[in-house]
C-alpha positions as CSV (number, residue, x, y, z in Angstrom):
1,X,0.0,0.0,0.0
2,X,1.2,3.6,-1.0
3,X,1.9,6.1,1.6
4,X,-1.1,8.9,1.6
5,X,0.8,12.0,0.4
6,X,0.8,14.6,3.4
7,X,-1.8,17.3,1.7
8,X,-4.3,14.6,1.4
9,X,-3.8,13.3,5.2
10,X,-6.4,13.3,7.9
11,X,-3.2,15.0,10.2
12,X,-3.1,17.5,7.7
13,X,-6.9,18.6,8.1
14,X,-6.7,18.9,12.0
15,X,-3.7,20.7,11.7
16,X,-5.6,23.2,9.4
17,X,-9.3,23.1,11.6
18,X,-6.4,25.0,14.3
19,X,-5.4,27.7,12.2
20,X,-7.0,31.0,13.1
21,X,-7.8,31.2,9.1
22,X,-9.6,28.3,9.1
23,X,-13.0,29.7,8.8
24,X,-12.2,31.9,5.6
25,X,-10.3,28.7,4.2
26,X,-13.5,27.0,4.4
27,X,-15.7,30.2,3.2
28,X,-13.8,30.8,0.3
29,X,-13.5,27.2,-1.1
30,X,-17.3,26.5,-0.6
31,X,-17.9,30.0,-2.3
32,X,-15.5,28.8,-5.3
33,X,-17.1,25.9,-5.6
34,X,-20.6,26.8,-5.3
35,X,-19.3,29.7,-8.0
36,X,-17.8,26.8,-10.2
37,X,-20.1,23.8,-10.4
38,X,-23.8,23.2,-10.1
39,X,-23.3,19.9,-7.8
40,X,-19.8,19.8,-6.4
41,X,-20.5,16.9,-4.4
42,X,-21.0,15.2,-8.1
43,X,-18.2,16.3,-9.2
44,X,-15.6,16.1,-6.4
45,X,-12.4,14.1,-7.0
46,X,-13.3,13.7,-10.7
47,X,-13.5,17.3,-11.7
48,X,-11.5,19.2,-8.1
49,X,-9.4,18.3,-5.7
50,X,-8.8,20.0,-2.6
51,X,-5.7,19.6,-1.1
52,X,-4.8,20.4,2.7
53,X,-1.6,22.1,3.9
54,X,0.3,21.4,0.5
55,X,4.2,21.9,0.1
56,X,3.6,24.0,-2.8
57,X,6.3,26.8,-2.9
58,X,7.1,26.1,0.7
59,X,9.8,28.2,1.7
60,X,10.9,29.3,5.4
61,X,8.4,32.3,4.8
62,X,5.5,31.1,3.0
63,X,2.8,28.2,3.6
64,X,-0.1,27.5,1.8
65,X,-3.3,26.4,4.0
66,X,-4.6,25.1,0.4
67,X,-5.0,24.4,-3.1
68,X,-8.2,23.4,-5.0
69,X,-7.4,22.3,-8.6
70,X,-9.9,21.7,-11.2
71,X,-8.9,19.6,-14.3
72,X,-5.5,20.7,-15.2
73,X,-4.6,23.7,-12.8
74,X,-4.6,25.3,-9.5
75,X,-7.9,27.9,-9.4
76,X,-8.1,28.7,-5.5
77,X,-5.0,29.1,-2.9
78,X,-4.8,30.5,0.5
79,X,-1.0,31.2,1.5
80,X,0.6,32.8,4.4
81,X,3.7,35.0,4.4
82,X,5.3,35.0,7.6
83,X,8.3,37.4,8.5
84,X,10.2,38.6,11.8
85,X,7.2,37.1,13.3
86,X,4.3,39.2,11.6
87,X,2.2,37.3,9.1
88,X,-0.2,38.1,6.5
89,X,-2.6,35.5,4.7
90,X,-3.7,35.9,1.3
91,X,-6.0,34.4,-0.8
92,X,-5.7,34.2,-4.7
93,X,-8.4,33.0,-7.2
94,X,-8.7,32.6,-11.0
95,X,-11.4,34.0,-13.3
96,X,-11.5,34.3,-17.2
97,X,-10.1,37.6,-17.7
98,X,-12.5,38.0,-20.3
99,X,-15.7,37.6,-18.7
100,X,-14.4,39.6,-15.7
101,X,-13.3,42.5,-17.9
102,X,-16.9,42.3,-19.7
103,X,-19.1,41.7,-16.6
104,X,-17.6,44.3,-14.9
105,X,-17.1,46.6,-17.3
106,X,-12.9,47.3,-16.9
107,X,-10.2,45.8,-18.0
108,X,-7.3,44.3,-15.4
109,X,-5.7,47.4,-15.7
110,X,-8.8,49.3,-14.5
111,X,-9.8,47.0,-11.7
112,X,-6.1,47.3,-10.4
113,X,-6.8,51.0,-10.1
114,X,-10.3,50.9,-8.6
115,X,-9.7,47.9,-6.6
116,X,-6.3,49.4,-5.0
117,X,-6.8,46.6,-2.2
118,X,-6.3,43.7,-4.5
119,X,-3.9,42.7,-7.2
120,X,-4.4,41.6,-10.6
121,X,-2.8,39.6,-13.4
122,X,-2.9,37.6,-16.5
123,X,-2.1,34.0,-15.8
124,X,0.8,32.7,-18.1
125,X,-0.2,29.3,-17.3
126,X,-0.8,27.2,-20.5
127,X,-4.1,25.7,-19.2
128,X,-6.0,29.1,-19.0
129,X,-5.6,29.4,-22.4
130,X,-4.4,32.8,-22.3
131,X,-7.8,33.7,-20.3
132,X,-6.9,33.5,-17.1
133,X,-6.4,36.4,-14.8
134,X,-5.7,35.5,-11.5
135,X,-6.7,38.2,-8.3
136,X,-4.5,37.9,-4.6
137,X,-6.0,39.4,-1.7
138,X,-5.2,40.3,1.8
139,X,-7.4,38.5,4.2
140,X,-8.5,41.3,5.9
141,X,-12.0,43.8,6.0
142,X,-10.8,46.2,2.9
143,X,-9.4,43.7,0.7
144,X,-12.5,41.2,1.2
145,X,-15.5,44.2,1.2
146,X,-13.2,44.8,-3.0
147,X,-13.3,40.8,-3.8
148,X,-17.0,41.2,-3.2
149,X,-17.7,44.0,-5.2
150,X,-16.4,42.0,-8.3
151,X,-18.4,39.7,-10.8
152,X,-16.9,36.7,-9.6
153,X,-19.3,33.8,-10.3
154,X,-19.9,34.8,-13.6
155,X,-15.8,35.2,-13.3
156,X,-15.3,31.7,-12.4
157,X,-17.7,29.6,-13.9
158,X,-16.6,30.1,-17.5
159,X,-13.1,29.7,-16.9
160,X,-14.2,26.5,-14.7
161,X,-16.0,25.0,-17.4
162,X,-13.0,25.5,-19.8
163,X,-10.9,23.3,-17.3
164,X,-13.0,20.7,-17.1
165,X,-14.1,20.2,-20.7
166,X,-9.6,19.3,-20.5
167,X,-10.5,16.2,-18.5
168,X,-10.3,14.9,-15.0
169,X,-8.3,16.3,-12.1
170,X,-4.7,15.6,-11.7
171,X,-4.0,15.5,-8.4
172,X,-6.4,12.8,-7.3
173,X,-3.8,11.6,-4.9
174,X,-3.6,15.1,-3.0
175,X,-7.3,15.3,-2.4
176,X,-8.2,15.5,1.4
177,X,-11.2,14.0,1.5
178,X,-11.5,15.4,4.7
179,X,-11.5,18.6,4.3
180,X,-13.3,18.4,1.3
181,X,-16.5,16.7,3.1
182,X,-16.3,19.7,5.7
183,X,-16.7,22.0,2.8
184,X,-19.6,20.5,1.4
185,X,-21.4,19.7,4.3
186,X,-20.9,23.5,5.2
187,X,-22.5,23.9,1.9
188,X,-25.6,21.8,2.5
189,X,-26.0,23.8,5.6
190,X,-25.8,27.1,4.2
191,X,-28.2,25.8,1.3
């Protein structure tokens, strides 16, 4: 039997459920996901994955709480930036660029200057097709009260359904099921 890779560990959720960010982990992947697909429970595993605490980009500074991947590519990460002892956590989140630009009325230039809180870019990753623009945020009251002024489900599901019509998830073997069920039954109870 093959060792369960640490991301998609039952340690690895309890670890997370301590962390003071918990709570907006949670928020913003059931938000994604309700944003992205019409049944995630359907879909989970064979379209996402959520993965717990990965080592992606570790460094001595910076952690990531999580990564939800649909099809081919990261969409959703939370990351903390830690130094001389003061930490920040962000969250960053792909869109189309193109149906965020239209829906909203601005082009990623625009929204950079209206939306001084938050930062956008153009994703050079191959699977976003040269659509993807991908927007960080500062956990905190300005930066979130900006992320909600934006068109974001009709941001995400387009560039979602692009992703999966490229097949199945990738990273089966990082999916915490754990953490995963949390979000959906979090889902079911806010439904």
């Amino acid at each position: 039997m093959r060792d369960i890779p640490r991301a998609a560990s039952e340690a690895s959720f309890e670890r997370l459920r301590l962390d003071p960010d918990f709570d907006a982990a949670v928020e913003s992947a059931a938000d994604y996901l309700g944003a992205a697909f019409s049944d995630p429970a359907w879909s989970e595993k064979k379209e996402w994955t959520l993965s717990c605490l990965p080592g992606t980009n570790k460094t001595s500074e910076i952690e990531r709480l999580f990564t939800l991947n649909v099809g081919p590519m990261q969409v959703l990460y939370m990351w903390r930036y830690t130094e001389n002892a003061e930490s920040d956590t962000w969250l960053s989140l792909y869109v189309s660029a193109s149906a965020l630009e239209r829906r909203s009325g601005n082009s990623l230039e625009e929204l950079s200057e209206r939306y001084s809180s938050l930062a956008f870019e153009k994703s050079s990753l191959p699977s976003a097709d040269d659509d993807g623009a991908v927007i960080h945020c500062l956990l905190d009251d300005e930066s979130l009260d900006q992320l909600d002024e934006l068109p974001l489900q009709e941001s995400i599901r387009p560039f979602v359904e692009r992703l999966v019509s490229k097949g199945k998830s990738r990273y089966p073997q990082h999916h915490n099921r754990w953490f995963a069920q949390h979000v959906l039954d979090m889902m079911k109870e806010a439904a």
